[in-house]
C-alpha positions in Angstrom: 113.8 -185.5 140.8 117.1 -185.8 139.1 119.8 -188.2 140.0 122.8 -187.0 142.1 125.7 -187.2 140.3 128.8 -187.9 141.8 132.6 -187.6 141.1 136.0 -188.4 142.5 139.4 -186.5 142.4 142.5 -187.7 142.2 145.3 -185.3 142.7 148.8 -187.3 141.7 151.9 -186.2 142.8 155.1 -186.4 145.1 155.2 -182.3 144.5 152.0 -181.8 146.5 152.7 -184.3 149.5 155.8 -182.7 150.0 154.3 -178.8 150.3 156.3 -177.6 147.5 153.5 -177.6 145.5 150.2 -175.8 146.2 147.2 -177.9 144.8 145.0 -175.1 143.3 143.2 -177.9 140.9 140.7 -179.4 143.3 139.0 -176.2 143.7 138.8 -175.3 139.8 137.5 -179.0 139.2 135.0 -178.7 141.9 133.5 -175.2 140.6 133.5 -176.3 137.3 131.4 -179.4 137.9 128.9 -177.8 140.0 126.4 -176.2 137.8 126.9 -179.0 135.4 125.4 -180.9 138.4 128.2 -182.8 139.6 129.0 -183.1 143.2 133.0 -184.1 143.7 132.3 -186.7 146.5 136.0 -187.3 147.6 139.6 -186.2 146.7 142.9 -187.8 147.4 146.6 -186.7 146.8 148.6 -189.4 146.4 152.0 -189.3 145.6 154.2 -190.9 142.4 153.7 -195.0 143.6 152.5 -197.4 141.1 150.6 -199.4 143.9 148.5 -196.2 145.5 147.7 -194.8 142.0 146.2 -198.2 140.4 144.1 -198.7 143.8 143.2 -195.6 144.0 141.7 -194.9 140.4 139.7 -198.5 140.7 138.4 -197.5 143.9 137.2 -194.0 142.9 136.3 -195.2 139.0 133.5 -198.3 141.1 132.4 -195.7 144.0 131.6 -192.6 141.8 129.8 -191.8 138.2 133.2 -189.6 137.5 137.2 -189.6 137.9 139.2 -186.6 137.4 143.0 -187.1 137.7 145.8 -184.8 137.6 149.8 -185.0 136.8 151.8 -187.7 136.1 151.7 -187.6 132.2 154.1 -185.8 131.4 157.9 -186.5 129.6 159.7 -187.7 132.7 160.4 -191.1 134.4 158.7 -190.3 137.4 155.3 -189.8 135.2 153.7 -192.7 135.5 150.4 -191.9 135.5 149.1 -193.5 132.1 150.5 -197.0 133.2 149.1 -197.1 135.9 145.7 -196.3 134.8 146.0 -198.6 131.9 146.7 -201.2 134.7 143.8 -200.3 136.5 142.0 -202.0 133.7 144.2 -204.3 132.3 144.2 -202.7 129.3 147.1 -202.4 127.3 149.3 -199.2 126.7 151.5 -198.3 123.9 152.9 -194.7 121.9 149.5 -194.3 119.7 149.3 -193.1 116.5 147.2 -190.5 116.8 148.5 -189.0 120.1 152.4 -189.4 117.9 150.5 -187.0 115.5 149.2 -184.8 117.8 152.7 -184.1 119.3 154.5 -184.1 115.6 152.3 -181.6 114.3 152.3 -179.4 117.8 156.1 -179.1 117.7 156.7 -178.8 113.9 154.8 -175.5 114.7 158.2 -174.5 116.9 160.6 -176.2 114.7 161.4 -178.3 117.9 162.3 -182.1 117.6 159.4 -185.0 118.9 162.3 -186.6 121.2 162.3 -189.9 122.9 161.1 -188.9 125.8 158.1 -186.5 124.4 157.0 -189.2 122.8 156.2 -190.9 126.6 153.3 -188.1 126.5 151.8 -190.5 123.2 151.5 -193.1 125.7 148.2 -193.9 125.5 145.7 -197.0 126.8 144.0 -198.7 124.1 140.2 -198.0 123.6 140.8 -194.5 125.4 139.5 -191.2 123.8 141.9 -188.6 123.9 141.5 -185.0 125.6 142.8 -182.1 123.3 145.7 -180.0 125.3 145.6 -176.5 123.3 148.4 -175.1 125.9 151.0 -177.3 125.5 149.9 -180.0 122.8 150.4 -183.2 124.9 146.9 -185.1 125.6 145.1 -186.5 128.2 143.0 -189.1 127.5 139.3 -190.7 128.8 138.9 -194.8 129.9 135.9 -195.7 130.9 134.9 -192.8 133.1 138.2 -191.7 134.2 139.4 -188.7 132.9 143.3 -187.8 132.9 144.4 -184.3 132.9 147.8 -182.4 133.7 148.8 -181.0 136.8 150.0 -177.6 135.6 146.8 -175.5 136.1 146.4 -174.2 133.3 146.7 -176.9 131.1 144.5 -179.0 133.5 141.7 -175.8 133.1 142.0 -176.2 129.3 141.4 -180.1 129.1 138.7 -180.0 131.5 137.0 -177.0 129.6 137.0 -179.3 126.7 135.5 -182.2 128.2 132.7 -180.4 129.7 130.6 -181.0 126.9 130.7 -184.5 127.2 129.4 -184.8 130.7 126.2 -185.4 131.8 125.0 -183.8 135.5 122.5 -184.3 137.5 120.8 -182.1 140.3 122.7 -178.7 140.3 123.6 -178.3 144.2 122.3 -175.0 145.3 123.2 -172.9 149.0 122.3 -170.6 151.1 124.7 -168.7 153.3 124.0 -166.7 156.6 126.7 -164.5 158.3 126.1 -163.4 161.8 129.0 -161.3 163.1 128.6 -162.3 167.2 127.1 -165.3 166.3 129.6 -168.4 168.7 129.4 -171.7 167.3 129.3 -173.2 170.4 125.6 -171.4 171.0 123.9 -172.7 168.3 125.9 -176.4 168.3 122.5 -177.8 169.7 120.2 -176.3 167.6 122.0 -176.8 164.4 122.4 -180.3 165.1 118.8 -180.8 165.9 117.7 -179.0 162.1 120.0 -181.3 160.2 118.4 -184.2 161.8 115.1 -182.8 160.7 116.1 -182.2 157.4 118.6 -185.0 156.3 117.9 -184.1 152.7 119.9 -181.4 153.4 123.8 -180.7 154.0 124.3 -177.9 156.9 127.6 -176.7 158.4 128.7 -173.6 160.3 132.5 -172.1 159.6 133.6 -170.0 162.1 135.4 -166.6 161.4 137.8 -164.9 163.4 139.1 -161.2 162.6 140.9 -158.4 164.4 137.8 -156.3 165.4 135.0 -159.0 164.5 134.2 -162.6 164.6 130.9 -164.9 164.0 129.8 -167.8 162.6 128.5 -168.6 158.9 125.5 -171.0 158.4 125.3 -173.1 155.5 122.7 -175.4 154.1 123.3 -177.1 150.8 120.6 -179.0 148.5 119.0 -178.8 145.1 115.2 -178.8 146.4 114.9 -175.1 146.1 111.8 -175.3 148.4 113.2 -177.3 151.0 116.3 -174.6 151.2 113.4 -172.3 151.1 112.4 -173.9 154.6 116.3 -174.4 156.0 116.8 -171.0 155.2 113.8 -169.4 157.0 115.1 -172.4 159.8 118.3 -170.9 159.9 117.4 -167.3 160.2 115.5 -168.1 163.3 118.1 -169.7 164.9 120.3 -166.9 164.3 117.8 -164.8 165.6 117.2 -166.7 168.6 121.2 -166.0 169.6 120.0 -162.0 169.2 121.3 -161.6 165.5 120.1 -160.4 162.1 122.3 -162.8 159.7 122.9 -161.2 155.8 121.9 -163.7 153.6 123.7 -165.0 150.1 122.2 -167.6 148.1 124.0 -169.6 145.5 
């Protein structure tokens, strides 16, 4: 069986905390890493504090295989995302040559000057690769196995396409979903409880729903031994069944 491979999220930024921001980068991470076969572990938003951002990335970078950060390198004092990752590991940071270039020749496309504070975005640690940015020019940049992305969305969704070739998964996550309008969470708390115990392999949940002329209760079971969701699933249905429903059933 294939290893589980494992990743952390670190979502940087004062913006978020304060709700004037809504995060939509977790989510697009999270479904881009799971057919590859990586499972995002645990995400943090942090906000704009040299301290939280340096323990946070070495606490992610030892606990999971992957780091994924977000905002903070961009042109403006308060982006001080690349320092600090540099001094998570006590590497060195400077303007680069070859992140300089990369900004010269993406604004001598607009006829727009490489000011002093654009060139903050060539701030790169030493040894680090960098990530191509074809939206807006500016790079991220990969250290060890953190990778550091924008936080505008859809520069974030271009760098991360363009590392995705780079990473190696593991066991593709798979789940099976069953819906049963009626169904009350608290009457199937027991049972539910006493499956996942036989099954720790697995990863079961139920998520309520609550609508104007309808509620009920959706059963999930996540894993990537097709065989043993094979067996949840059939678990699941009697359960539901049980309560006097006849759950639909999606699998993905």
């Amino acid at each position: 069986m294939e290893k589980t491979v494992t990743a952390g999220v670190l979502l940087i930024g004062d913006e978020i905390l304060s709700g004037r921001t809504q995060d939509t980068n977790l989510q697009t991470i999270a479904k881009f890493l799971a057919p590859i076969g990586i499972s995002v572990a645990q995400a943090r938003i942090i906000a704009d504090e040299e301290g939280t951002i340096i323990d946070a990335v070495r606490t992610l970078s030892e606990a999971y295989d992957y780091v994924f950060t977000t905002g903070g390198i961009g042109p403006t004092h308060d982006d001080i995302t690349a320092e600090c990752v540099a001094k998570a590991f006590n590497t060195p940071i400077s303007i680069r040559d070859d992140a300089r270039k990369v900004l010269e020749d993406w604004y001598a496309q607009t006829d727009r000057e490489v000011t002093e504070a654009r060139l903050r975005m060539a701030r790169i640690p030493d040894g680090a690769t960098l990530i191509d940015n074809p939206v807006s020019g500016a790079p991220g940049f990969i250290i060890q196995n953190v990778h550091v992305m924008a936080g505008v969305p859809r520069i974030m969704n271009a760098m991360l396409h363009n590392i995705g070739p780079t990473l190696k998964g593991g066991s593709v996550v798979q789940s099976r979903t069953l819906r049963a309008a009626g169904l009350k969470e608290g009457d199937i708390a027991q049972p539910l409880g006493e499956l996942a115990e036989k099954m720790p392999d697995l990863s079961f949940g139920s998520y309520p729903w609550y609508l104007e002329d309808n509620v009920g209760v959706a059963l999930v079971v996540r894993g990537s031994d097709s065989d043993r969701l094979a067996e949840a699933e059939t678990a699941l249905i009697e359960l539901a069944q049980n309560q006097g429903m006849i759950p639909e059933i999606t699998r993905n």
